[in-house]
Backbone as numpy.savetxt, mean C-alpha at the origin, in Angstrom:
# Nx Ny Nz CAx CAy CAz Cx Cy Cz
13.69 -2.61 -10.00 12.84 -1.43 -10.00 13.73 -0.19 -10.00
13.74 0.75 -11.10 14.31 1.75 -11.72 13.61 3.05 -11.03
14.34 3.95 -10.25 13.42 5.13 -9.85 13.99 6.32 -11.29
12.99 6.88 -11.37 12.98 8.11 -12.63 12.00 9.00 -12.26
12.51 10.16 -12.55 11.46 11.04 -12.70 10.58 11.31 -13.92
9.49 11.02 -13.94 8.87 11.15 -14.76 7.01 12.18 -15.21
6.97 12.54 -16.36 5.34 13.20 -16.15 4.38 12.63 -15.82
3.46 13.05 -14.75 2.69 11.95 -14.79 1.56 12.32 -16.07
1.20 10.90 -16.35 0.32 10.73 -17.73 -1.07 11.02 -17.30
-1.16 11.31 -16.33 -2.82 11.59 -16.05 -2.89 13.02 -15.06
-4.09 13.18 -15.10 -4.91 14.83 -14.44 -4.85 14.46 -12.87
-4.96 15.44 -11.75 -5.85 14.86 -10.36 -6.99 14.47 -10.62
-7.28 13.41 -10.34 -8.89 13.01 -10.19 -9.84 14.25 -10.03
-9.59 15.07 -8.87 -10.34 15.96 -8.46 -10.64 17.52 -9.49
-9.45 17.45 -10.51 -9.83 18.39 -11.36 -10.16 17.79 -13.08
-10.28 16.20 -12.70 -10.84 15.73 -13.68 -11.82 15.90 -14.63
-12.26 15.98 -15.76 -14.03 16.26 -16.03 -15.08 15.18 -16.21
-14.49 13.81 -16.25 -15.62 12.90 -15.66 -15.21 12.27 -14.62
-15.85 12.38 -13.50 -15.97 11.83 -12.23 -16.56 10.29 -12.33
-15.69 9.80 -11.89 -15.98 8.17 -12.62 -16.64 7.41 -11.07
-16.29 7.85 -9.83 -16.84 7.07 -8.89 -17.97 7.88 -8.06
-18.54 7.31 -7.34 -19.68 7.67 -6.50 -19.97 7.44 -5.23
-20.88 7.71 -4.48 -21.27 6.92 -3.00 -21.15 5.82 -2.95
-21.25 5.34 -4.23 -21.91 3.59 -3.98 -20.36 3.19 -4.26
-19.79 3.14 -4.69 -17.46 3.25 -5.01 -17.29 3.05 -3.47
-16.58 1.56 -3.57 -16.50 0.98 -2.02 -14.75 0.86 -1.95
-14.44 1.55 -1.08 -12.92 1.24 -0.63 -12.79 0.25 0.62
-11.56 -0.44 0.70 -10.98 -0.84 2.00 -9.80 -0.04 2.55
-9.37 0.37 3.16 -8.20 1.02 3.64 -7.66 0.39 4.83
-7.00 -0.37 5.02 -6.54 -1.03 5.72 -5.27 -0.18 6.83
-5.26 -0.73 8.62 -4.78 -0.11 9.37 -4.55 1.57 9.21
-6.07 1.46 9.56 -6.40 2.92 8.90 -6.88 4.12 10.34
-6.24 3.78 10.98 -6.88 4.55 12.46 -6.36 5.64 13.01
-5.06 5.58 12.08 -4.13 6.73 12.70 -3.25 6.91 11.32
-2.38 7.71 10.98 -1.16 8.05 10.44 -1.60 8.10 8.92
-0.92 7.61 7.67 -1.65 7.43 6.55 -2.75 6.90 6.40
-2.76 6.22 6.62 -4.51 5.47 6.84 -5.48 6.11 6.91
-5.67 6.48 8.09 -6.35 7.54 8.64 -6.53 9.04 7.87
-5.51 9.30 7.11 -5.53 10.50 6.32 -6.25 9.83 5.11
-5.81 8.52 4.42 -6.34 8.08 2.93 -8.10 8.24 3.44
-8.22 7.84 4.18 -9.88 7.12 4.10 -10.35 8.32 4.63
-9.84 9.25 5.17 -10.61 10.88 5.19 -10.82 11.31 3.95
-9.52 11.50 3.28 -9.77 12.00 1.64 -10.54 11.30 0.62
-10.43 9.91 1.23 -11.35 9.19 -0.10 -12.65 9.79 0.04
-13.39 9.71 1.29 -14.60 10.08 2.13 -14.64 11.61 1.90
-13.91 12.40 1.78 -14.32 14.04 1.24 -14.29 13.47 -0.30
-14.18 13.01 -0.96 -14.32 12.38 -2.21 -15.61 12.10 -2.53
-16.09 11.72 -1.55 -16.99 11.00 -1.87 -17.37 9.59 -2.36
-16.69 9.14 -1.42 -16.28 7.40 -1.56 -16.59 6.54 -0.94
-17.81 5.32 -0.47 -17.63 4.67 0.99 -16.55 4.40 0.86
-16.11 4.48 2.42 -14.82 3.86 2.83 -15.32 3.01 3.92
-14.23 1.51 3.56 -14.40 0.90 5.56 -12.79 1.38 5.83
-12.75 1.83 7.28 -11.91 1.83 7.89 -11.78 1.06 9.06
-10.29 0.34 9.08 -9.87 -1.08 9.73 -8.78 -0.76 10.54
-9.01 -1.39 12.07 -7.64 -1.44 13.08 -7.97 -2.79 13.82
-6.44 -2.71 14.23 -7.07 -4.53 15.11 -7.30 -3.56 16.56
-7.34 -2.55 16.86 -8.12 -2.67 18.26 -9.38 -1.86 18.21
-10.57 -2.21 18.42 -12.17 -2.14 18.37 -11.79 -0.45 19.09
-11.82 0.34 20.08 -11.79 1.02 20.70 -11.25 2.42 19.99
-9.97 2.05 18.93 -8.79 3.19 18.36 -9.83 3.01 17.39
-10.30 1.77 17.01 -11.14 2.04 15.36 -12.31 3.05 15.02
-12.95 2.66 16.82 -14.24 3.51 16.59 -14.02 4.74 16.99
-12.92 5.36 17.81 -12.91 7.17 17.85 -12.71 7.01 16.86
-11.78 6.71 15.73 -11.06 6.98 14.82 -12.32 7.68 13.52
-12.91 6.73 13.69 -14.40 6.44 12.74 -15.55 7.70 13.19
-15.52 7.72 14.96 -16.71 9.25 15.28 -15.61 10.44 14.68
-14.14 10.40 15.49 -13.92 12.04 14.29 -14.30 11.98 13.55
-14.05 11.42 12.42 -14.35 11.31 10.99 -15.84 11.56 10.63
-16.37 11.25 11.04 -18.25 11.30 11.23 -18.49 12.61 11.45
-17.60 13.02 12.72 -17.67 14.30 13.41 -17.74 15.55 12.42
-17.28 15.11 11.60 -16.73 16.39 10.23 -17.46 15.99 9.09
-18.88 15.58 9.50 -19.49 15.19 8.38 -19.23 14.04 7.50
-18.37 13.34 7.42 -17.92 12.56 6.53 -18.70 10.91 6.76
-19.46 11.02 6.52 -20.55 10.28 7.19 -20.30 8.52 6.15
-19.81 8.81 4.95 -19.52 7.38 4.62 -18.74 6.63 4.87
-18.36 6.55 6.25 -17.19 6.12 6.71 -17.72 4.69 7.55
-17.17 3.91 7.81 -17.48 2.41 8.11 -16.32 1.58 8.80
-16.66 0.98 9.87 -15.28 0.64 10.87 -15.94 -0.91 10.97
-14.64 -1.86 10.80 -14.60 -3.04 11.16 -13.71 -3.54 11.63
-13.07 -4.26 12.64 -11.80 -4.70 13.10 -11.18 -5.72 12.40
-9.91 -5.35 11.80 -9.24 -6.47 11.24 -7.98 -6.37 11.82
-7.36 -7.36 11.76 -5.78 -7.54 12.08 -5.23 -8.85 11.12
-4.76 -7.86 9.84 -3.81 -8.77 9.21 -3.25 -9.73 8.98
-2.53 -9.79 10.27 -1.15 -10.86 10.31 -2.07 -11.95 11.04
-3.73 -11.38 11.29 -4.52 -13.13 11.56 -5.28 -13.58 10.38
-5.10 -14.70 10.19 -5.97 -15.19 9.09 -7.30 -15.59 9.42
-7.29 -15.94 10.83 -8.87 -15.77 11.00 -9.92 -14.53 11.07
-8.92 -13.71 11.55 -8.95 -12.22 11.54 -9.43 -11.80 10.23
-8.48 -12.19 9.01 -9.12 -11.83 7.66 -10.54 -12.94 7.37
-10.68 -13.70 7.45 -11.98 -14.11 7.11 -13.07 -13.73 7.64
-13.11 -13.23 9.21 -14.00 -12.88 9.43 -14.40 -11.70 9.05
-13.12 -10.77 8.52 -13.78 -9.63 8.01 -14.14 -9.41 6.55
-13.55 -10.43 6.12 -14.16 -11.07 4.75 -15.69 -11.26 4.50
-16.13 -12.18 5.48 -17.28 -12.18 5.80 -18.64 -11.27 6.11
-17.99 -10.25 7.16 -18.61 -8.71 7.14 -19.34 -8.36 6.29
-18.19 -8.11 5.30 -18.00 -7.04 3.98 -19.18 -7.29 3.21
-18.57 -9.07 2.99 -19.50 -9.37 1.99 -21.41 -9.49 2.67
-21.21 -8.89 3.36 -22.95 -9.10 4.15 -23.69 -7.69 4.08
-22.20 -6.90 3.61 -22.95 -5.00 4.05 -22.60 -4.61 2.53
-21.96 -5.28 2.01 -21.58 -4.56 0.16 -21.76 -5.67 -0.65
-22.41 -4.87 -1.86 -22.42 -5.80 -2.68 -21.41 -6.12 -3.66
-19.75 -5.18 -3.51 -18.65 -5.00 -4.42 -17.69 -4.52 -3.79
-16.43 -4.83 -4.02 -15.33 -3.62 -3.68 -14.42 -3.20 -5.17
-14.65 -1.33 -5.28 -13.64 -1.13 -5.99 -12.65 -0.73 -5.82
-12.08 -0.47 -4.19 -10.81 -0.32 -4.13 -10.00 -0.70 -2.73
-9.23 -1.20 -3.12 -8.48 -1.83 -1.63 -6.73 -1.08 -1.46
-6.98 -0.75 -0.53 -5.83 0.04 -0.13 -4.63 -0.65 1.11
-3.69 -1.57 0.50 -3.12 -2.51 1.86 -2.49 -1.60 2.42
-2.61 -1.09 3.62 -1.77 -0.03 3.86 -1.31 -0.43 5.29
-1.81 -0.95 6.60 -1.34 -2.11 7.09 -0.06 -2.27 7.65
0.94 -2.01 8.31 2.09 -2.16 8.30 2.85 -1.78 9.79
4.06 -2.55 9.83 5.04 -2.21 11.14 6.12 -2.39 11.17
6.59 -1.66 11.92 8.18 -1.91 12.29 8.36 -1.58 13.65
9.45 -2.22 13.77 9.58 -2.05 15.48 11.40 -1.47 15.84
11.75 -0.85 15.25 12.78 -0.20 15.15 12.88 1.61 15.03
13.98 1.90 15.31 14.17 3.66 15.51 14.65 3.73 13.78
14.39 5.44 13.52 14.90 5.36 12.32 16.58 4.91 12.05
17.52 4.81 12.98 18.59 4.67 12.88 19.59 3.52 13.02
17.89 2.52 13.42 18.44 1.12 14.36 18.29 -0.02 13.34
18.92 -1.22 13.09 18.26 -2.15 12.64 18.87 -3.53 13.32
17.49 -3.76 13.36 17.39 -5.23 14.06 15.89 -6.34 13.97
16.50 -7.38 13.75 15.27 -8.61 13.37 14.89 -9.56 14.32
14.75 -8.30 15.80 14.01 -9.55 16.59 12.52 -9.90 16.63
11.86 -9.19 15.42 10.17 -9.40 15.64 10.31 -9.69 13.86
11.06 -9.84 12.96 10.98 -10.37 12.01 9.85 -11.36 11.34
9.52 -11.83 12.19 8.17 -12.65 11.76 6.86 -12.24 11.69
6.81 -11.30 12.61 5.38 -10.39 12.95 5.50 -9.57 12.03
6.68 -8.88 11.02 6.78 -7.75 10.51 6.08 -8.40 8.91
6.99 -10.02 9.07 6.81 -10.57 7.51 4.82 -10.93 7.16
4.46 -11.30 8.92 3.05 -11.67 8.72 2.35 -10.43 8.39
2.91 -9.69 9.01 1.59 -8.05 8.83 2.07 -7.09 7.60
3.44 -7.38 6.65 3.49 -6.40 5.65 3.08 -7.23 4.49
3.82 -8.58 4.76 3.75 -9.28 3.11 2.47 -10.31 3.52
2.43 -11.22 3.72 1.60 -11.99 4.22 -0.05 -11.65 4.86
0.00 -10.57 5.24 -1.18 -9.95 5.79 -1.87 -9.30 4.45
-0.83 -8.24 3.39 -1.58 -8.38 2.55 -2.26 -9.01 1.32
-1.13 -10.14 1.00 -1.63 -10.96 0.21 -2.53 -11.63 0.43
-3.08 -12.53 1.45 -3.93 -13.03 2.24 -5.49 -12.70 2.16
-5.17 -10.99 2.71 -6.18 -9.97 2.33 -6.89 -10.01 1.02
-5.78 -9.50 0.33 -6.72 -9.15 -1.06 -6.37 -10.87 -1.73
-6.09 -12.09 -1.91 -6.70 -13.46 -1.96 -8.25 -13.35 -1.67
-8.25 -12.68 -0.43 -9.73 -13.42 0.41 -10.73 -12.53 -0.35
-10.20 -11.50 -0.87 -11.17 -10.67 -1.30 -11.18 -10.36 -3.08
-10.39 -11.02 -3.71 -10.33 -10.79 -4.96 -11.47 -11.11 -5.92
-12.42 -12.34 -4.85 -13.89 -12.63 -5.93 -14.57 -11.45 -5.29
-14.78 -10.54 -4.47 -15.42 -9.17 -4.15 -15.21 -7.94 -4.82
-14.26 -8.03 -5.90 -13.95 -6.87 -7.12 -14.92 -6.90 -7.62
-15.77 -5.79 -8.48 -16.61 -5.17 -8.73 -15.75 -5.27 -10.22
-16.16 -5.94 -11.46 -16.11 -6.21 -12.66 -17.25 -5.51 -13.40
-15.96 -4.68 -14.13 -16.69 -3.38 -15.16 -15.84 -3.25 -16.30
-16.65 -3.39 -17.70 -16.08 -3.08 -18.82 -15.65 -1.49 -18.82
-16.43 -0.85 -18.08 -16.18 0.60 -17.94 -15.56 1.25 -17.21
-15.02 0.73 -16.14 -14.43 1.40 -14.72 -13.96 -0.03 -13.63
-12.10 0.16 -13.78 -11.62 -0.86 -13.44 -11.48 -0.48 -11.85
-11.77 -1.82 -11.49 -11.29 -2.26 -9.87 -9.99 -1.76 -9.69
-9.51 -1.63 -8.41 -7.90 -1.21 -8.13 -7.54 -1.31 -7.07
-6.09 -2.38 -6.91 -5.44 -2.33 -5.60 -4.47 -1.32 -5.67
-3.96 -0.63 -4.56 -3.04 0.01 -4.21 -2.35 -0.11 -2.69
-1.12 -0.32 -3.00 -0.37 -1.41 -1.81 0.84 -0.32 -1.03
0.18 0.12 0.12 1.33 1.14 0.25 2.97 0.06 0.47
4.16 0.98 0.17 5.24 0.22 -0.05 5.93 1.05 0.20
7.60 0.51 -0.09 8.62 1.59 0.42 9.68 1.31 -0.81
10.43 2.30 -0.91 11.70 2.23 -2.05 12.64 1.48 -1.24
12.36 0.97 -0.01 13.48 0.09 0.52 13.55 -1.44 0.34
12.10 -1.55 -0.09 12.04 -2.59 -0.81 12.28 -2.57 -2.06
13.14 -2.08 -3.05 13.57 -2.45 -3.92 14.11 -3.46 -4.40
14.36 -3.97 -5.32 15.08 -5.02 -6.00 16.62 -4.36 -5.71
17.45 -3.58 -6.29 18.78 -2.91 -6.10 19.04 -2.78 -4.96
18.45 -3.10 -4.02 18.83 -3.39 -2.47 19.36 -4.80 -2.19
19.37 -5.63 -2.65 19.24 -6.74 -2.49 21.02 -7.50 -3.17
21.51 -7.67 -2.43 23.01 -8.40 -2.69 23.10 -9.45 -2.76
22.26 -9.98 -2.63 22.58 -11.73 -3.31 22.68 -12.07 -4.37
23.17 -12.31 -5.07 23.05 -12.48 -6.83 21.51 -13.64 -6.74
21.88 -14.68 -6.26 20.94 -15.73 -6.68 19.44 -15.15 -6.47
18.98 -14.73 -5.24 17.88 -14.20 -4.58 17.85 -12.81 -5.88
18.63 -12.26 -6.25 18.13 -10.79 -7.22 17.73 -11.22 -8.81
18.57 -12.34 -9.13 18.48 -12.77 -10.04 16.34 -13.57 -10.40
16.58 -13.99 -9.15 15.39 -14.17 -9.05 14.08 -13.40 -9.43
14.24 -12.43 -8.68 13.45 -11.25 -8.47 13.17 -10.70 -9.56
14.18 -10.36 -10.59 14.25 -10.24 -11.96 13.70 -10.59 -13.03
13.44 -11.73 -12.70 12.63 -12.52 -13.75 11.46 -12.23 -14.00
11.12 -11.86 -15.28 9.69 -11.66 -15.47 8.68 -12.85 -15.42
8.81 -14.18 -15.19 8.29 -14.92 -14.72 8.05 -15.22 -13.20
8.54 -14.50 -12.35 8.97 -14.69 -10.90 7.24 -15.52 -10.59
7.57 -16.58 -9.94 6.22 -16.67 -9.02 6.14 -16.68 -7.88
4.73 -16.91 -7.43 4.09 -16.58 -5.97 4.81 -17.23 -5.25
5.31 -18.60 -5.46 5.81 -19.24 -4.60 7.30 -19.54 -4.63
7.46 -18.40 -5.23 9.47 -18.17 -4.99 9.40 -17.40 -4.02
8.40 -16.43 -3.95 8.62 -14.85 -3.15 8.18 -15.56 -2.13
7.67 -16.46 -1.91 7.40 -17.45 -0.63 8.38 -17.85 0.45
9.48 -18.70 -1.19 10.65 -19.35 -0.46 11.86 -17.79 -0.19
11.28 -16.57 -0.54 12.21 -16.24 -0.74 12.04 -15.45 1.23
10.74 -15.25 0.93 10.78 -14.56 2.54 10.83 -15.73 3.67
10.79 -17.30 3.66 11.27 -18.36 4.08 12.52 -18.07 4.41
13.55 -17.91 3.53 14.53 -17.88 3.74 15.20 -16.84 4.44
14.71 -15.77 4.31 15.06 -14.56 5.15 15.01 -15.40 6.86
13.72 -15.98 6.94 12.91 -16.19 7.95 14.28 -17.29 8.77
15.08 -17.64 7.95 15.90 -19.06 8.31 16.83 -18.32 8.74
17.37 -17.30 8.10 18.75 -16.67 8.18 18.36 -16.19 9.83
17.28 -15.73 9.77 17.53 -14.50 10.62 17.39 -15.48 12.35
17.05 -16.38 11.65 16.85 -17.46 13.04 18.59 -18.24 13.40
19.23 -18.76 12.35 20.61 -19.00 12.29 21.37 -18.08 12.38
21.05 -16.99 12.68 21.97 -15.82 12.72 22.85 -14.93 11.20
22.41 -15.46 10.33 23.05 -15.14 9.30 22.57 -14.38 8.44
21.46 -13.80 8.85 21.01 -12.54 7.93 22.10 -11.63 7.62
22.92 -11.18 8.63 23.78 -9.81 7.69 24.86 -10.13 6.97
25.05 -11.71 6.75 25.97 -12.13 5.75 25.25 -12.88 4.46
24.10 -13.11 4.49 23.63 -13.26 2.89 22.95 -12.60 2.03
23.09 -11.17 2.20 22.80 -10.32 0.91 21.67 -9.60 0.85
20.68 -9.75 2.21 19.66 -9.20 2.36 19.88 -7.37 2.23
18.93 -6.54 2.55 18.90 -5.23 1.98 19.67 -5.10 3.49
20.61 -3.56 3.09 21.46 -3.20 4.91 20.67 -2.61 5.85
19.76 -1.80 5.48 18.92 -0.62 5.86 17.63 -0.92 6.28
16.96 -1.39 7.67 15.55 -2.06 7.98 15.43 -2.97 7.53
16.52 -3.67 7.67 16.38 -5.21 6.94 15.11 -6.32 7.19
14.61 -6.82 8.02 13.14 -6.75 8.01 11.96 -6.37 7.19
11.79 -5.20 7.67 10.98 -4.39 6.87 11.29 -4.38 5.33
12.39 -4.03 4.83 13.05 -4.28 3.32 12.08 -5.33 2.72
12.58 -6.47 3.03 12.51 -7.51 2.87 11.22 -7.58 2.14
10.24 -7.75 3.77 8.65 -7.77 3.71 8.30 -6.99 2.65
8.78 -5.25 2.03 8.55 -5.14 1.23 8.47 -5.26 -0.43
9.85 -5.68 0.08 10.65 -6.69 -1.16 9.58 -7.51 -1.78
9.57 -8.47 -0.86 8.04 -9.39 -1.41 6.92 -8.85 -1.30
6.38 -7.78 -0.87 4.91 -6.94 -1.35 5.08 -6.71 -3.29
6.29 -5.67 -2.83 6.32 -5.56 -3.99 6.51 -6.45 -5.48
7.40 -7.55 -5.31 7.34 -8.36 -6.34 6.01 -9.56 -6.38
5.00 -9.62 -5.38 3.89 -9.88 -5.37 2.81 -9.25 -6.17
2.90 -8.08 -6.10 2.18 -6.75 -6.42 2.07 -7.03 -8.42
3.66 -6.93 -8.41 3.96 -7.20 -9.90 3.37 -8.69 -10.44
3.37 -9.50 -9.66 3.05 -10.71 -10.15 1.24 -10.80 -10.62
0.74 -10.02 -9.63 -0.56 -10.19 -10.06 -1.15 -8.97 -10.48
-0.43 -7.92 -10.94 -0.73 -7.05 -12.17 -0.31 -7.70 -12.98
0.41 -8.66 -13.34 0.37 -9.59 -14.79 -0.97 -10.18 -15.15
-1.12 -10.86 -14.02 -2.24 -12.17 -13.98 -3.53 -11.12 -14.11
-3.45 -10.02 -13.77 -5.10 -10.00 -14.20 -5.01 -8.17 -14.88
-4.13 -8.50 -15.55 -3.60 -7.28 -16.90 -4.97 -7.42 -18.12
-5.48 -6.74 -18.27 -7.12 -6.39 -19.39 -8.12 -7.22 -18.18
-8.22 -7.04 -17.18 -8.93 -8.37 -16.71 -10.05 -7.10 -15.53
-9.91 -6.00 -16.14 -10.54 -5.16 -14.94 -10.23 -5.47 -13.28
-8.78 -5.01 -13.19 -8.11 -4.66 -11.94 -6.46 -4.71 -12.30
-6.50 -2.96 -11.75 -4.96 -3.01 -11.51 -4.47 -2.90 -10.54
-3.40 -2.97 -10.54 -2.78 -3.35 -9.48 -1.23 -2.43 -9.52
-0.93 -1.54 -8.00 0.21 -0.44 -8.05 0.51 -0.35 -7.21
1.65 0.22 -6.55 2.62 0.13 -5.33 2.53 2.16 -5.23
2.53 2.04 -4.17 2.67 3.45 -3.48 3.70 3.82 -2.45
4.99 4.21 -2.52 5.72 4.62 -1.67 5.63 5.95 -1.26
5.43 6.70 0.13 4.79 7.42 0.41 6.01 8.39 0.91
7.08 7.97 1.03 8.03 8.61 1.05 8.57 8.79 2.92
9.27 9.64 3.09 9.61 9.75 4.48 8.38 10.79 4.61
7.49 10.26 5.76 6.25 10.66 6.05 6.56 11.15 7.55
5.72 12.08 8.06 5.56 12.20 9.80 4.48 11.32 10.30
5.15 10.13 10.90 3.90 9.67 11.02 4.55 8.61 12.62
3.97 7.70 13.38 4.13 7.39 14.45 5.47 6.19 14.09
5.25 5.38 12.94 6.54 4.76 12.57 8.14 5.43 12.42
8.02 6.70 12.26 9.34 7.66 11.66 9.40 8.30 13.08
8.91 8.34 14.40 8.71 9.01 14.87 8.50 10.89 14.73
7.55 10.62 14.52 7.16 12.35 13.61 8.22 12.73 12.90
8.82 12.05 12.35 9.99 12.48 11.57 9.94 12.60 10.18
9.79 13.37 9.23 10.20 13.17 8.05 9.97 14.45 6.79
9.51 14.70 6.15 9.50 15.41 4.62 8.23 16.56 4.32
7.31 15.22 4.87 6.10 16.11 4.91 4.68 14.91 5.88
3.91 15.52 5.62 2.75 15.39 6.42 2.04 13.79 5.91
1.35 13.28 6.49 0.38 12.00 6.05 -0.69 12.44 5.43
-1.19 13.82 5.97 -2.18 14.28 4.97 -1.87 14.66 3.70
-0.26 14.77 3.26 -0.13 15.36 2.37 0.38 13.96 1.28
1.01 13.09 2.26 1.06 11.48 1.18 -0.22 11.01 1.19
-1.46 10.93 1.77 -3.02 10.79 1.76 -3.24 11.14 0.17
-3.02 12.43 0.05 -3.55 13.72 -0.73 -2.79 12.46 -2.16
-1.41 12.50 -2.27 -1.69 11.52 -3.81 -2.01 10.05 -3.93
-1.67 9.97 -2.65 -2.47 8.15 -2.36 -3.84 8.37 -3.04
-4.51 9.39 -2.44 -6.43 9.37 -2.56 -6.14 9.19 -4.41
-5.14 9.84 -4.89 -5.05 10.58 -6.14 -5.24 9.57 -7.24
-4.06 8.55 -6.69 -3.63 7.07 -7.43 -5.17 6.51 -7.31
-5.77 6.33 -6.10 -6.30 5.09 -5.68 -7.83 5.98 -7.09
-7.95 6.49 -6.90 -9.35 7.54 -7.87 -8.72 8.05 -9.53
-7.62 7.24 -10.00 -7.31 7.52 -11.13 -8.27 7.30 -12.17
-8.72 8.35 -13.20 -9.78 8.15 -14.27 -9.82 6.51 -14.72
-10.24 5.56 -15.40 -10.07 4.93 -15.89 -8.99 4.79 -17.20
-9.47 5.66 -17.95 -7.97 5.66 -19.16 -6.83 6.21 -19.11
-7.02 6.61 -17.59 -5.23 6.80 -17.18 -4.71 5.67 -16.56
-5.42 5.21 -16.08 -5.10 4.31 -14.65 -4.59 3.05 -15.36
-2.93 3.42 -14.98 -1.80 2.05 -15.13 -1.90 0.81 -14.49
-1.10 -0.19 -14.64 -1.26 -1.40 -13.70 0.30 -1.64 -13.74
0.90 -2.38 -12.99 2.15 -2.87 -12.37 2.99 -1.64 -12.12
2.60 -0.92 -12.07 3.57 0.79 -11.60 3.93 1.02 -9.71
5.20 1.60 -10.14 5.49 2.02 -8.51 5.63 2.89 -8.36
5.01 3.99 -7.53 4.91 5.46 -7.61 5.71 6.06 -5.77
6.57 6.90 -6.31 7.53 7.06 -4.73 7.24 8.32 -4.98
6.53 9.20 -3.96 6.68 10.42 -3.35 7.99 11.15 -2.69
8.06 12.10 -2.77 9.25 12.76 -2.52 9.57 14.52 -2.70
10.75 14.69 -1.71 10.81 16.67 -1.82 11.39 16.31 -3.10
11.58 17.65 -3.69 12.15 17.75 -4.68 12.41 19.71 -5.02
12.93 19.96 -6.41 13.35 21.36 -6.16 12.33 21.43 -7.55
12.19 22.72 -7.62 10.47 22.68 -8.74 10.76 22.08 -9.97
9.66 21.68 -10.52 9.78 21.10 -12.06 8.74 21.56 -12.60
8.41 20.77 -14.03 7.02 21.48 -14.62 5.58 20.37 -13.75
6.54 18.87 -13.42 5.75 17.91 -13.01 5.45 17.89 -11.71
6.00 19.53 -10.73 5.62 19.30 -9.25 4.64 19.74 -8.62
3.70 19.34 -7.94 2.74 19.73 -7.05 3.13 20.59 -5.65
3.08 21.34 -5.71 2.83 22.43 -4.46 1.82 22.58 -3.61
2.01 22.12 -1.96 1.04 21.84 -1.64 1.72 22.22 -0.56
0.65 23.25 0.68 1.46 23.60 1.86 2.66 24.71 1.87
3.68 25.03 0.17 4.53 25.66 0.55 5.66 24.73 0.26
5.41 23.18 0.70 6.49 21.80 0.66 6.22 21.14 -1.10
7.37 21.53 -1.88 7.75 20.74 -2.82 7.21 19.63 -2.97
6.15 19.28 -3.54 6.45 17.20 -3.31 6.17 17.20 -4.76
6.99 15.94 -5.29 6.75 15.35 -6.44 6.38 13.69 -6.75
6.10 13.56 -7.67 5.92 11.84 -7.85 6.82 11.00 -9.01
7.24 10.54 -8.34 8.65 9.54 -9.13 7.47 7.86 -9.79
7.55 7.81 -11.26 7.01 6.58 -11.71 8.10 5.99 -12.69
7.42 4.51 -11.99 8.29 3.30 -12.95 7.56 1.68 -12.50
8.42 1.55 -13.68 7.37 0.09 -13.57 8.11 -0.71 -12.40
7.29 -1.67 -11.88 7.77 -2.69 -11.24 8.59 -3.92 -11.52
């Protein structure tokens, strides 16, 4: 995965001239109670979008859900999920399918780390691999016969991600070589986060080639992302795409308020991607947010530079 700067090929949704979704336009936004999350499924919802919004604790979900209400935003919808359980996902599988009759957009957004920005270490490695990679594949599996199939207006996942999961992170020849392949399948990226899973138990993660930087986390994204790519192949003309969102160094409770710009303001092109017109809207793309110094392609928002970096997966 190649970062470039590039134009983007499409309008904001919001200054679009056909408005392609409606009330009845069902999102998921996943670990959505606080930080990005919490910002996406506000904006989808000033959009004008149902949204469900999801946390695994019942209590954070539902203030989370009355602010939101509080400000009018009344299509807003709270169910408890937690990821990294698979019973957890079926039952909210189940829910869904009892209160909607479709979903057109799922947002895995979902995610943890248990490290400082400066630290790295893989003693929760397993919890990180169940709740980034595993939690969302799982997810949208359980929910992929719940896409809303339209010759006119395609379904869409959008998987938040990180540029640390890159492929060019990755020093193993054999494991990159892998990755590479435009055939890669589901069940390499299987053996491949297996194997992380072995190292890091034998002690030998920082000698076989894994990424240097949140190695963990990397990883997990590593396989989001070459997951991501795998099934924007598989269902390429098939009404649903499928795109990676790196949101960049965000302020948010993971960075410890640390970073570039605001969650409302990575929200703001998350909402952007996830509501792309139909005849713009790409499939296997990875889109990384970021400062930048002005261009003709930058958005100004706040005063803070931000731009959007695209390339394929």
């Amino acid at each position: 995965m190649a970062f470039k700067e590039a134009e983007l090929p499409f309008p904001s949704p919001s200054l679009s001239p056909t408005r392609w979704w409606s009330k009845d336009t069902v999102a998921i936004v996943t670990g959505s109670n606080k930080g990005i999350g919490f910002a996406l499924v506000k904006r989808l919802a000033q959009m004008g979008v149902s949204v469900v919004l999801t946390a695994r604790d019942m209590k954070r979900g539902s203030k989370a859900v009355e602010a939101l209400r509080s400000q009018g935003l009344l299509l807003v919808h709270f169910f408890c999920l937690d990821v990294s359980d698979p019973a957890s996902i079926t039952t909210f599988v189940s829910w869904f399918s009892l209160h909607f009759p479709a979903l057109d957009i799922l947002v895995n957004n979902a995610g943890v780390s248990f490290k400082e920005i400066h630290e790295n270490s893989v003693e929760h490695a397993e919890t990180v691999m169940k709740t980034n990679f595993y939690g969302a594949k799982l997810l949208t599996e359980a929910l992929l016969p719940m896409f809303r199939r339209s010759s006119q207006y395609s379904s869409r996942i959008l998987n938040i991600t990180s540029r640390l999961g890159s492929i060019n992170k990755v020093r193993n020849r054999v494991i990159k070589e892998m990755l590479e392949r435009e055939d890669v399948r589901v069940e390499e990226i299987e053996g491949m986060v297996s194997k992380f899973l072995e190292d890091v138990k034998s002690g030998r993660w920082e000698s076989e080639g894994w990424p240097a930087l949140w190695t963990d986390y990397a990883v997990s994204k590593l396989a989001l992302n070459t997951y991501s790519r795998v099934l924007a192949k598989r269902y390429r003309g098939r009404g649903l795409s499928v795109n990676c969102f790196c949101p960049g160094f965000t302020q948010t409770s993971m960075t410890r308020g640390k970073g570039t710009h605001s969650a409302d303001e990575a929200a703001e092109f998350g909402a952007n991607l996830a509501l792309l017109p139909p005849q713009h809207l790409p499939t296997g793309n990875f889109f990384l947010m970021g400062s930048t110094t002005p261009t003709t392609n930058t958005t100004t928002n706040n005063n803070n530079l931000i731009s959007i970096f695209n390339s394929k997966l």
